[in-house]
TORTOR-436337 format. One record per residue (C-alpha): residue in three letters; residue number from 1; x, y, z. Coordinates in Angstrom, 3 decimals, padded with zeros to 6 digits. Example, Ala and Ser with C-alpha at 12.3 -4.5 7.8 and 13.67 -1.06 7.14 Angstrom:
residuo=ALA, num=1, u=012.300, v=-004.500, w=007.800;
residuo=SER, num=2, u=013.670, v=-001.060, w=007.140;
***
This chain:
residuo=UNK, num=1, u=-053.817, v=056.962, w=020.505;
residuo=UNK, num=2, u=-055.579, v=054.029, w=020.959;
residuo=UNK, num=3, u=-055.900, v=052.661, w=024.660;
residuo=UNK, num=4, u=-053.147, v=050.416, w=025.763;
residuo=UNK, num=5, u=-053.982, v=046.771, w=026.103;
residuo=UNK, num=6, u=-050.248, v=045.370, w=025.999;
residuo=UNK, num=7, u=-049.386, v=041.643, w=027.297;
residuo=UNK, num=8, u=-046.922, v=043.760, w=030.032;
residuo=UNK, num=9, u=-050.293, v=044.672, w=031.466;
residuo=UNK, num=10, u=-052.252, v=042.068, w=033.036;
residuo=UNK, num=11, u=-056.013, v=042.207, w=032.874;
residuo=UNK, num=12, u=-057.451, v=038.490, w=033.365;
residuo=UNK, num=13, u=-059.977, v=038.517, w=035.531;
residuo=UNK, num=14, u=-058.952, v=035.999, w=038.814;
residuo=UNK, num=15, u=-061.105, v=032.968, w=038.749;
residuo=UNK, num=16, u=-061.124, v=031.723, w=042.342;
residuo=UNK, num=17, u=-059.871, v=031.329, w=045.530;
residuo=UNK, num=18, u=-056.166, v=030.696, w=044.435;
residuo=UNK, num=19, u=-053.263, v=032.752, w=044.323;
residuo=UNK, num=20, u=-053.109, v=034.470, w=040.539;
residuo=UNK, num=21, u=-050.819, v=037.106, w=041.010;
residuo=UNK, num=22, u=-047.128, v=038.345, w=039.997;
residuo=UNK, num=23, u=-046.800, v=034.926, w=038.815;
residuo=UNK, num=24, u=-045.758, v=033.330, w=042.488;
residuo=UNK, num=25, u=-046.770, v=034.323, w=045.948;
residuo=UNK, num=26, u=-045.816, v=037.994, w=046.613;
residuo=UNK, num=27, u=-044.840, v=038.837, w=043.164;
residuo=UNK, num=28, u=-045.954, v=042.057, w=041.629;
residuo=UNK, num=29, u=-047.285, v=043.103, w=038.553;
residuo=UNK, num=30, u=-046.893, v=046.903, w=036.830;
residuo=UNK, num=31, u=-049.880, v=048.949, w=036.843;
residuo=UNK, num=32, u=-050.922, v=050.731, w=033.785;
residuo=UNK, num=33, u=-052.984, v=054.065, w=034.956;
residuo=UNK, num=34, u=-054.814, v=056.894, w=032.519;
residuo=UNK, num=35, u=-053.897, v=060.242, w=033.599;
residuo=UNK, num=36, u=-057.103, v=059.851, w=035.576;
residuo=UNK, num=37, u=-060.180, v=057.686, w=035.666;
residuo=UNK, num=38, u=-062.958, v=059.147, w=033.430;
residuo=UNK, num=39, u=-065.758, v=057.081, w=034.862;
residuo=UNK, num=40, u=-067.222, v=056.135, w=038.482;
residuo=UNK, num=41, u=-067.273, v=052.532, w=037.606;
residuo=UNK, num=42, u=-065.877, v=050.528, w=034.545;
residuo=UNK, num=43, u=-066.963, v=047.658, w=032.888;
residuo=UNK, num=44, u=-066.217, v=044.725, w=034.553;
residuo=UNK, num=45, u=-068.442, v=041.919, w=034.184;
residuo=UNK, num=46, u=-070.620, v=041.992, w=037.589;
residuo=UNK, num=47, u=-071.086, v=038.286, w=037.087;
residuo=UNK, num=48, u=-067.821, v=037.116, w=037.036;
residuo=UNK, num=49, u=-067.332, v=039.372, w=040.017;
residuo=UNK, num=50, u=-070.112, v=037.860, w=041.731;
residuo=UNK, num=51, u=-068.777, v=034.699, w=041.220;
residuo=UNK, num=52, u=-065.272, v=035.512, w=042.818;
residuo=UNK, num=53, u=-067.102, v=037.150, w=045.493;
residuo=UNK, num=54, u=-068.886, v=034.199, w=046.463;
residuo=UNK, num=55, u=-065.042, v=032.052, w=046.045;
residuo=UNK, num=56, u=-063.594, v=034.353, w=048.404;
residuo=UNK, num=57, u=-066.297, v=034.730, w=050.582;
residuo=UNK, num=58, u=-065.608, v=030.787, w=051.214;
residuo=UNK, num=59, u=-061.765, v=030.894, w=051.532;
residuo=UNK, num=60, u=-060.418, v=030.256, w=054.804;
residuo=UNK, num=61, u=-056.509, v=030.354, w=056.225;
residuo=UNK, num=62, u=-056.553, v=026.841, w=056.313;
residuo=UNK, num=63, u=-057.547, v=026.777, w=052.303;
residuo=UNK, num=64, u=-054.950, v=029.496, w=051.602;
residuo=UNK, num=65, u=-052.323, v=027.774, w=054.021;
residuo=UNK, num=66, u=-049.483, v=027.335, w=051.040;
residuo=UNK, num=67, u=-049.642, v=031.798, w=051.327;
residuo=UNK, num=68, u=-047.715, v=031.806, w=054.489;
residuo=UNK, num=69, u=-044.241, v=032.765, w=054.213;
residuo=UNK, num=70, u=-041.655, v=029.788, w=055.302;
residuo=UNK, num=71, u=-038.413, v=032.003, w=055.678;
residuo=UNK, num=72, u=-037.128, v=035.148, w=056.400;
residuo=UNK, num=73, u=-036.721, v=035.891, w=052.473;
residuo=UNK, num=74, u=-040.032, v=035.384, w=052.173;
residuo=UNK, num=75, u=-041.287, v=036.741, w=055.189;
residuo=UNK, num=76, u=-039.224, v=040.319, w=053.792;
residuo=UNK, num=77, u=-040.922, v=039.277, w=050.173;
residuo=UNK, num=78, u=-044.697, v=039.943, w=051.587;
residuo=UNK, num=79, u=-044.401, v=042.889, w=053.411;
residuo=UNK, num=80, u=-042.276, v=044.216, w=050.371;
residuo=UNK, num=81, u=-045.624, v=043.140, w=047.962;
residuo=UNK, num=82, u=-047.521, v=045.044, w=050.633;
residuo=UNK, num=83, u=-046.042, v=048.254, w=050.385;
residuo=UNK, num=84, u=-045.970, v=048.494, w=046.550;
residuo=UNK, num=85, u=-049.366, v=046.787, w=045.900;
residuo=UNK, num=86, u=-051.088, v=048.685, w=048.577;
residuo=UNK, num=87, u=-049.660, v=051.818, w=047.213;
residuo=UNK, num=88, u=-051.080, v=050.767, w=043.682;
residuo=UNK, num=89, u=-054.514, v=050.101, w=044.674;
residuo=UNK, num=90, u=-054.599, v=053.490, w=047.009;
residuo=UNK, num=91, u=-053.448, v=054.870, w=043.082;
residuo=UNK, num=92, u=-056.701, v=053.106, w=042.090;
residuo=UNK, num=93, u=-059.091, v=053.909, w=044.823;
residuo=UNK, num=94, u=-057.608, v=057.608, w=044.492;
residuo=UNK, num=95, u=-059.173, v=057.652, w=040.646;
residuo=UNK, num=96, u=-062.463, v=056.399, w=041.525;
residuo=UNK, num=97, u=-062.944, v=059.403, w=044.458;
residuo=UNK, num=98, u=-061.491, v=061.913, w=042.070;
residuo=UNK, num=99, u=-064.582, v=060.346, w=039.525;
residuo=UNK, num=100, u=-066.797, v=060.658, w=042.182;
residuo=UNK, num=101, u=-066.140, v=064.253, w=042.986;
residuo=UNK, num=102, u=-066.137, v=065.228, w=039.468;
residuo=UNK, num=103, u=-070.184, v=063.596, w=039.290;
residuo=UNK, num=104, u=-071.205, v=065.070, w=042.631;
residuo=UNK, num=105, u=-070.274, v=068.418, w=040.907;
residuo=UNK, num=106, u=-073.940, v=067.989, w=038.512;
residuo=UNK, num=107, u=-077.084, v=069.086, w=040.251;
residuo=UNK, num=108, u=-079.051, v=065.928, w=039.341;
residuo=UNK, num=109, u=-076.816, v=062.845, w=040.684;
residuo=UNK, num=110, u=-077.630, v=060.828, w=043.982;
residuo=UNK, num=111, u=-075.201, v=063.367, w=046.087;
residuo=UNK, num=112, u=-076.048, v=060.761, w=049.429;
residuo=UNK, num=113, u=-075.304, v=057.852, w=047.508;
residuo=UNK, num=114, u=-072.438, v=059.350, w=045.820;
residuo=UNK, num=115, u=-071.194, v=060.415, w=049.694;
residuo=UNK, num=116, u=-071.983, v=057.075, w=051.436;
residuo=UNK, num=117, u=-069.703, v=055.325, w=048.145;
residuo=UNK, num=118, u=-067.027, v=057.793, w=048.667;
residuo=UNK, num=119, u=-066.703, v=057.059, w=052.393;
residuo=UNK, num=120, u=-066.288, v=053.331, w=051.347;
residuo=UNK, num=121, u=-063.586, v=054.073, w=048.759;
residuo=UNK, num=122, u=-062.240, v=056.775, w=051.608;
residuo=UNK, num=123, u=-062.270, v=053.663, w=053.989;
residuo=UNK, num=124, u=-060.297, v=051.361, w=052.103;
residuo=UNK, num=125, u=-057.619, v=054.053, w=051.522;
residuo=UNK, num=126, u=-057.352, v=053.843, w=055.175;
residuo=UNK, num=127, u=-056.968, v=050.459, w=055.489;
residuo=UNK, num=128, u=-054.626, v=050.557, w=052.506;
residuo=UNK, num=129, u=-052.287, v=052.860, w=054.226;
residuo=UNK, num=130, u=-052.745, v=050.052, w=057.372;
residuo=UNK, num=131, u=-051.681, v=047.057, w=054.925;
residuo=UNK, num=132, u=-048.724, v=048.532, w=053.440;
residuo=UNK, num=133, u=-047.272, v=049.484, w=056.227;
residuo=UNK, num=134, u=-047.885, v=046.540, w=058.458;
residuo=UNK, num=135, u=-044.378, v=044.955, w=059.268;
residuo=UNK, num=136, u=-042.706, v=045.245, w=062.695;
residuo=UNK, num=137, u=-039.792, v=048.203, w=062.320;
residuo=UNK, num=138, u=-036.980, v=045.672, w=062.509;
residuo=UNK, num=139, u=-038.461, v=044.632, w=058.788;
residuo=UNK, num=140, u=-039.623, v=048.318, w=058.205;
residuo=UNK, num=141, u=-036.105, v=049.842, w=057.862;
residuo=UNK, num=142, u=-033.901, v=047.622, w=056.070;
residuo=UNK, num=143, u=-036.708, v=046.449, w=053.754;
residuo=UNK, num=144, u=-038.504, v=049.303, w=052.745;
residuo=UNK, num=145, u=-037.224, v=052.421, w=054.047;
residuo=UNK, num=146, u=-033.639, v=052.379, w=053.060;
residuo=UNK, num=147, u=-034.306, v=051.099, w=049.542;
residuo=UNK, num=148, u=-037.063, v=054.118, w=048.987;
residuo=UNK, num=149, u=-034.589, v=056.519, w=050.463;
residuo=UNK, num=150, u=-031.939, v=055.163, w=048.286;
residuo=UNK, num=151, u=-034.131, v=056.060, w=045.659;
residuo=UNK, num=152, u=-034.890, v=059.638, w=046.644;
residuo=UNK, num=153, u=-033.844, v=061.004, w=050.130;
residuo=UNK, num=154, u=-036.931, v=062.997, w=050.670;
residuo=UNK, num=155, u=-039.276, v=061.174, w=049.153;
residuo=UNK, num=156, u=-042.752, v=062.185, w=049.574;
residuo=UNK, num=157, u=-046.469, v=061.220, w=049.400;
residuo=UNK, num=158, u=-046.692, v=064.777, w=047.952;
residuo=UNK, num=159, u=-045.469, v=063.478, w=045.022;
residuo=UNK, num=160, u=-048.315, v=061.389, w=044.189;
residuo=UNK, num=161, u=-049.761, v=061.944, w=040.737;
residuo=UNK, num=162, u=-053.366, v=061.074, w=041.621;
residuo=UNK, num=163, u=-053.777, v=062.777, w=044.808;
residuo=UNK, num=164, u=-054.613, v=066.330, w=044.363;
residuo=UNK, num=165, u=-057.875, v=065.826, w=042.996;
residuo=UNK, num=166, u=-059.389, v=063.943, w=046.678;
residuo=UNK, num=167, u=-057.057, v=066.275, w=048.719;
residuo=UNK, num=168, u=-059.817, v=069.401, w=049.142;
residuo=UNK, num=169, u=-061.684, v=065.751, w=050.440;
residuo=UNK, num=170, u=-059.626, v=063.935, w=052.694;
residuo=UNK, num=171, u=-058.476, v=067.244, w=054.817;
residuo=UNK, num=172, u=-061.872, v=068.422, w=054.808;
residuo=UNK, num=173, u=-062.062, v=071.255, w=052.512;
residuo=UNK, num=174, u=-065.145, v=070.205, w=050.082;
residuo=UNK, num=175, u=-067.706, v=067.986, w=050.735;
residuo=UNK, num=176, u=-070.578, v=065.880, w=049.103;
residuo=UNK, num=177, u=-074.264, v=066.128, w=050.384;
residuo=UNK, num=178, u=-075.878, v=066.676, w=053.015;
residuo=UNK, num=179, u=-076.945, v=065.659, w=056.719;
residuo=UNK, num=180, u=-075.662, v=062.808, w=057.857;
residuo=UNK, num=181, u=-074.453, v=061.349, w=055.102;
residuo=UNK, num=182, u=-072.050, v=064.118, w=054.437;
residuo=UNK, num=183, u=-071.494, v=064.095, w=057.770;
residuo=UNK, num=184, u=-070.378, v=060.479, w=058.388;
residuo=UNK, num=185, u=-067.851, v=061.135, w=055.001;
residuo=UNK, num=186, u=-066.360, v=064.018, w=057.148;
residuo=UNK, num=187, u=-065.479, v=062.148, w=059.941;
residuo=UNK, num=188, u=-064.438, v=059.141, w=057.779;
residuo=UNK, num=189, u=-061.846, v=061.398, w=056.092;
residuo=UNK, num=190, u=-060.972, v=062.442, w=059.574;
residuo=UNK, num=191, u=-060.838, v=058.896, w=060.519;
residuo=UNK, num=192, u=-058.215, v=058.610, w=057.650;
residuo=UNK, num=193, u=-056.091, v=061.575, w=058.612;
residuo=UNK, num=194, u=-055.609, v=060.037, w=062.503;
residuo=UNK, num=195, u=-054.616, v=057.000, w=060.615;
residuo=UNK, num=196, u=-051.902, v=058.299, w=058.324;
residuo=UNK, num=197, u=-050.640, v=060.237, w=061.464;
residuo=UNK, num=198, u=-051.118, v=056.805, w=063.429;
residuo=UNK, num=199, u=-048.672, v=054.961, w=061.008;
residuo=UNK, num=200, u=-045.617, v=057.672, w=060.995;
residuo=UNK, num=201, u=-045.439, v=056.809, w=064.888;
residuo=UNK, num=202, u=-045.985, v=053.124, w=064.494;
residuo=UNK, num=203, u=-043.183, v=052.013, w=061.534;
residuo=UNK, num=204, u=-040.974, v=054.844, w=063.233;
residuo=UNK, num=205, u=-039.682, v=055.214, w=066.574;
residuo=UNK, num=206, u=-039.004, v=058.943, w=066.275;
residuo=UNK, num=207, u=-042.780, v=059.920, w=065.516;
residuo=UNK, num=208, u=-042.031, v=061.352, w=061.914;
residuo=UNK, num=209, u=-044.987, v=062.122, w=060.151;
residuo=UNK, num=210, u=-043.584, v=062.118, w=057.032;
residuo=UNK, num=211, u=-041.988, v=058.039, w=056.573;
residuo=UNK, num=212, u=-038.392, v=059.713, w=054.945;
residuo=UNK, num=213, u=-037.917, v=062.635, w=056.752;
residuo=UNK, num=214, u=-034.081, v=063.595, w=056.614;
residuo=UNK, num=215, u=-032.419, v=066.925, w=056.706;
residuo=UNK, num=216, u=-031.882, v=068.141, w=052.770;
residuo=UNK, num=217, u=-028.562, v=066.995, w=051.200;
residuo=UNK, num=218, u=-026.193, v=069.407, w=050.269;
residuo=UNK, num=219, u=-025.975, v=070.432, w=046.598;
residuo=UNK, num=220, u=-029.613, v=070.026, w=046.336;
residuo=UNK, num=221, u=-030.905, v=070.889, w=043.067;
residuo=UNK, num=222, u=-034.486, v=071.811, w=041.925;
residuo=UNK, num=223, u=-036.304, v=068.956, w=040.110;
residuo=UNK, num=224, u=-039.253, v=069.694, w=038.074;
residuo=UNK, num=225, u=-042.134, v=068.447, w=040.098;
residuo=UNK, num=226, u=-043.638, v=066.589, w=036.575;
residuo=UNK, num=227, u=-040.216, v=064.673, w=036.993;
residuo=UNK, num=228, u=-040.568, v=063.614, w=040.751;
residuo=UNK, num=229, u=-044.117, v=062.142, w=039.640;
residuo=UNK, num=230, u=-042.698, v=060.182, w=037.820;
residuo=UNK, num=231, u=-040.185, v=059.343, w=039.816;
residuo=UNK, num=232, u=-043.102, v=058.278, w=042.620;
residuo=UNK, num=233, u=-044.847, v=056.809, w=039.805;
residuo=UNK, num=234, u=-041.754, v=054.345, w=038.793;
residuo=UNK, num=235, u=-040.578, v=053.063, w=042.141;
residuo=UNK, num=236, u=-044.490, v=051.640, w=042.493;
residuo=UNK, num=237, u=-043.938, v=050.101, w=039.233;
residuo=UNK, num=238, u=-046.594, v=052.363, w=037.547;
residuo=UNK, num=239, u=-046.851, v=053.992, w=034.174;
residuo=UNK, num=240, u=-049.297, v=056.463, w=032.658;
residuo=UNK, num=241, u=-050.925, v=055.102, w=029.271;
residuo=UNK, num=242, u=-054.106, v=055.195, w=027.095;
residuo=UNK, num=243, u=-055.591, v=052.951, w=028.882;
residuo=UNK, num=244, u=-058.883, v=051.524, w=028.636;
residuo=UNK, num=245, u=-061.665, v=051.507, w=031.682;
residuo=UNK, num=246, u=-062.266, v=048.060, w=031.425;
residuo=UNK, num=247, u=-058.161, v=047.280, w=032.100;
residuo=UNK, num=248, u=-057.956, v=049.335, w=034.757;
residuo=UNK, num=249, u=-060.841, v=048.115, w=036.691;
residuo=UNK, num=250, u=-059.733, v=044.661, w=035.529;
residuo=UNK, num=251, u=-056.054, v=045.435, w=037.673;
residuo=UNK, num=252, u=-057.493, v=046.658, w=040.663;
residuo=UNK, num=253, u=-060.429, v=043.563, w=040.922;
residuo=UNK, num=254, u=-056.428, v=041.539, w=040.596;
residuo=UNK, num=255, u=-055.331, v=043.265, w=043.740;
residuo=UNK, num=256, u=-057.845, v=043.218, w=045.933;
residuo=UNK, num=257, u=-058.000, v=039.678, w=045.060;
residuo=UNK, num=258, u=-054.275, v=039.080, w=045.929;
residuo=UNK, num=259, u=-055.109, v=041.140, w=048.988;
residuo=UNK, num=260, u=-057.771, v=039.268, w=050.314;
residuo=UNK, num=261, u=-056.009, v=035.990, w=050.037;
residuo=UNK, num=262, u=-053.198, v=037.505, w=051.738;
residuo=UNK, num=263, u=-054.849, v=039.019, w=054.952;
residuo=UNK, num=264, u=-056.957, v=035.578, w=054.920;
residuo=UNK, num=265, u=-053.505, v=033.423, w=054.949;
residuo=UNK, num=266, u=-051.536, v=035.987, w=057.275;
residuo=UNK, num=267, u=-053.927, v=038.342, w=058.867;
residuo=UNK, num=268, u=-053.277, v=042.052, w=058.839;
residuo=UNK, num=269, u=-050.615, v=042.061, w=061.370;
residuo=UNK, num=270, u=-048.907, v=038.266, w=060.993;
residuo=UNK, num=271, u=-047.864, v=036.217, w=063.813;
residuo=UNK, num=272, u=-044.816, v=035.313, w=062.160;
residuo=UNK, num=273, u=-043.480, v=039.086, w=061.972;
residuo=UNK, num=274, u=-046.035, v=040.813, w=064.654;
residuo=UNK, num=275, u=-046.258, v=044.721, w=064.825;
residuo=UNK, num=276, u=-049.538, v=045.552, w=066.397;
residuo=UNK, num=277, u=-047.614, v=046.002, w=069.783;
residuo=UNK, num=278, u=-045.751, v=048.927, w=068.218;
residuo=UNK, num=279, u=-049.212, v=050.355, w=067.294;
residuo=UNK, num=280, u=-049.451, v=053.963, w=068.755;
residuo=UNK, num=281, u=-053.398, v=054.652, w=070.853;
residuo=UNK, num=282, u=-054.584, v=056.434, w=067.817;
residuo=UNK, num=283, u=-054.557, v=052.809, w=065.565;
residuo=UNK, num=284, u=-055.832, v=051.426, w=068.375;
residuo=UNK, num=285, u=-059.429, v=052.987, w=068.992;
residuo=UNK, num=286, u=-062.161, v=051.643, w=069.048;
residuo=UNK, num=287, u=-063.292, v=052.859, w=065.453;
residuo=UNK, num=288, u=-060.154, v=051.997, w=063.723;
residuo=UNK, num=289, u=-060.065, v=048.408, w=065.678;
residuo=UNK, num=290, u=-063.178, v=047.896, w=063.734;
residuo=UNK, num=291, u=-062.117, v=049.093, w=060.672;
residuo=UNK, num=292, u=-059.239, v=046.614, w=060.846;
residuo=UNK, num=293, u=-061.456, v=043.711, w=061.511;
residuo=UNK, num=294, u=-063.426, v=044.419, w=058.385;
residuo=UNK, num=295, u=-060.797, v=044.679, w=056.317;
residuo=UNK, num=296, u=-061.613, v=042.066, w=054.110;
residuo=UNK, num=297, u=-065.634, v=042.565, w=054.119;
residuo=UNK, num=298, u=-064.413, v=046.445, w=052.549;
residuo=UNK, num=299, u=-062.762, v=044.281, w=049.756;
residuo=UNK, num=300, u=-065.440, v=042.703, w=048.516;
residuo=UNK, num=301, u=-067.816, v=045.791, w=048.886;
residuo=UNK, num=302, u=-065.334, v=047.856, w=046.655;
residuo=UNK, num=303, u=-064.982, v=044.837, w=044.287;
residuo=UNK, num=304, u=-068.736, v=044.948, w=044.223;
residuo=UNK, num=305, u=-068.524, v=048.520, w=043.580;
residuo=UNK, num=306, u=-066.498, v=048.422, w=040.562;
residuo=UNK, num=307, u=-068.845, v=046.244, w=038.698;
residuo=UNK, num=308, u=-072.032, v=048.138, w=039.663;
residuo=UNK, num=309, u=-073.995, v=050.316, w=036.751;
residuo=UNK, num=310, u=-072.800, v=054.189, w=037.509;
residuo=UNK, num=311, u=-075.806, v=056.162, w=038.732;
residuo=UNK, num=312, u=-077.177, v=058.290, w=035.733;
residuo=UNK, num=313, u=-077.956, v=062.355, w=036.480;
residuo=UNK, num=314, u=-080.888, v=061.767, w=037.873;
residuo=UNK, num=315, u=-082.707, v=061.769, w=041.261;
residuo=UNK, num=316, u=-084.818, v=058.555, w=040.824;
residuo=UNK, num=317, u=-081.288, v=056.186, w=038.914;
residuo=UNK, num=318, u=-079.096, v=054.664, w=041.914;
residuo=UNK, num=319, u=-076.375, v=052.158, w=042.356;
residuo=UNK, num=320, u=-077.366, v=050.019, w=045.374;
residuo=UNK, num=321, u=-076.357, v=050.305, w=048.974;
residuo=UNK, num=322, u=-074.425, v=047.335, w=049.947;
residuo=UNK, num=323, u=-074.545, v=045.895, w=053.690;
residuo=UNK, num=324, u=-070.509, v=047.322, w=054.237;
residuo=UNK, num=325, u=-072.237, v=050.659, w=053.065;
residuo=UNK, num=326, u=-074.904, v=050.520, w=055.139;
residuo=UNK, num=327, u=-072.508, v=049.584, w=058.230;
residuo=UNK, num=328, u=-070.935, v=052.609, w=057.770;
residuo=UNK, num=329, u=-073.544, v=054.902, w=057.799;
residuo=UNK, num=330, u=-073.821, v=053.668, w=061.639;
residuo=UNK, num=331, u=-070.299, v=053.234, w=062.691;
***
């Protein structure tokens, strides 16, 4: 099969500091996944990245004013695109650890620098998991609870196709390294636990750690579990195809991009629908308030990151550290 590289998959590489996404503000787009990512990094031209870097890097909320939301439609529009696009770049970021755990496997790879770039990709799950579910509860319920539950009662996380492969990471069964380095991923995946805990208490009132808790309907029936991953799969709007590297790093440079110009317009938590009162202590300490103010610096590290040359098995080949990696190490 050769891979897929179908018009119903958009791959064009964004070109500045303007809205190119879903075809209008808050659209979406589908995401086109391989059953996983082979390699650590893909293809994408690092120039064309560096240029969009620099674009971005130079945007401001009064250049991106036409993003804010002007009505209530709109307002329930965004934090809609929030949940599903953060969802599909957590998909994304999910691949690239798995990658990364499959190298660090080899006994001649960088295993520090492998560490220090999983606890950036581990980072920007976290924040991930912030963005999608940053509305206020009023918003939270009617807008994107009821219609998941409507989809699937008990609908999980657990169904997640590209999870199980950075689970043994994120709860702190395997590690990568050694010394500090390894430590610092540790507590980053820690980090990310107190965050996913942090966000069940926030969006709900009742504390739920799981976001559609609800006793089991009667006449439940078994469903094969390769049928509720695809069940997850569809209500993000993603498929599973041949795809190649180069179009899958080419739709996750698109939403980071759509991301960044987002958070720049509206901030994380938007005055217009504000939920960072309804923020629980454990979103609110000191390490995750900083975490949250560099939201958009981890965007353009990882879109760095996917453009960078993989490290080859060998002590002496590395990709380089960037400044967000570096601040981590020391956070």
């Amino acid at each position: 099969m050769h891979p897929l590289e179908a018009p119903a998959v958009v791959t064009t590489l964004p070109s500045g500091a303007e809205w190119e996404f879903g075809g209008h503000p808050y659209g979406l787009e589908p995401l086109a996944l391989p059953s996983r990512w082979v390699p650590r990094t893909v293809p994408v031209d690092p120039m064309q990245i560096e240029e969009l870097r620099e674009r971005l890097a130079h945007a401001s909320p009064a250049s991106v004013h036409d993003l804010r939301p002007d009505s209530a439609e709109d307002i329930d529009r965004l934090f809609w695109f929030r949940w599903i696009t953060a969802h599909q770049t957590t998909f994304l970021l999910w691949q690239m650890l798995g990658a990364i755990l499959r190298e660090s496997e080899a006994a001649r790879v960088e295993h520090e620098e492998l560490a220090t770039q999983a606890r950036l990709l581990v980072c920007g799950y976290s924040l991930m998991l912030m963005y999608g579910s940053s509305a206020p509860r009023h918003i939270y319920g009617p807008v994107i609870r009821m219609p998941m539950a409507r989809q699937h009662v008990n609908l999980t996380g657990a169904w997640a196709r590209d999870y199980p492969p950075v689970r043994p990471l994120i709860r702190g069964k395997v590690t990568i390294g050694s010394g500090t380095v390894a430590e610092a991923l540790r507590h980053e995946c820690e980090l990310n636990e107190q965050v996913h805990e942090g966000i069940a208490a926030k969006v709900l009132s009742s504390g739920e750690v799981s976001l559609l808790q609800s006793p089991k309907p009667k006449g439940r029936q078994q469903i094969p579990r390769d049928t509720l991953m695809w069940l997850y799969d569809g209500i993000f709007l993603t498929s599973r195809e041949a795809v190649s590297p180069l179009a899958v790093g080419s739709q996750l440079v698109r939403r980071l991009h759509a991301i960044f110009l987002d958070i720049t317009a509206n901030g994380l938590y938007p005055s217009f629908a504000p939920s960072a009162h309804e923020e629980p202590p454990r979103l609110r300490t000191p390490e995750v308030m900083r975490r949250k103010a560099g939201l958009t610096d981890c965007v353009l590290e990882i879109l760095s990151f996917v453009s960078a040359p993989a490290t080859q098995a060998h002590p002496s080949r590395t990709v380089r550290t960037s400044s967000t990696m570096r601040k981590l190490r020391t956070t």
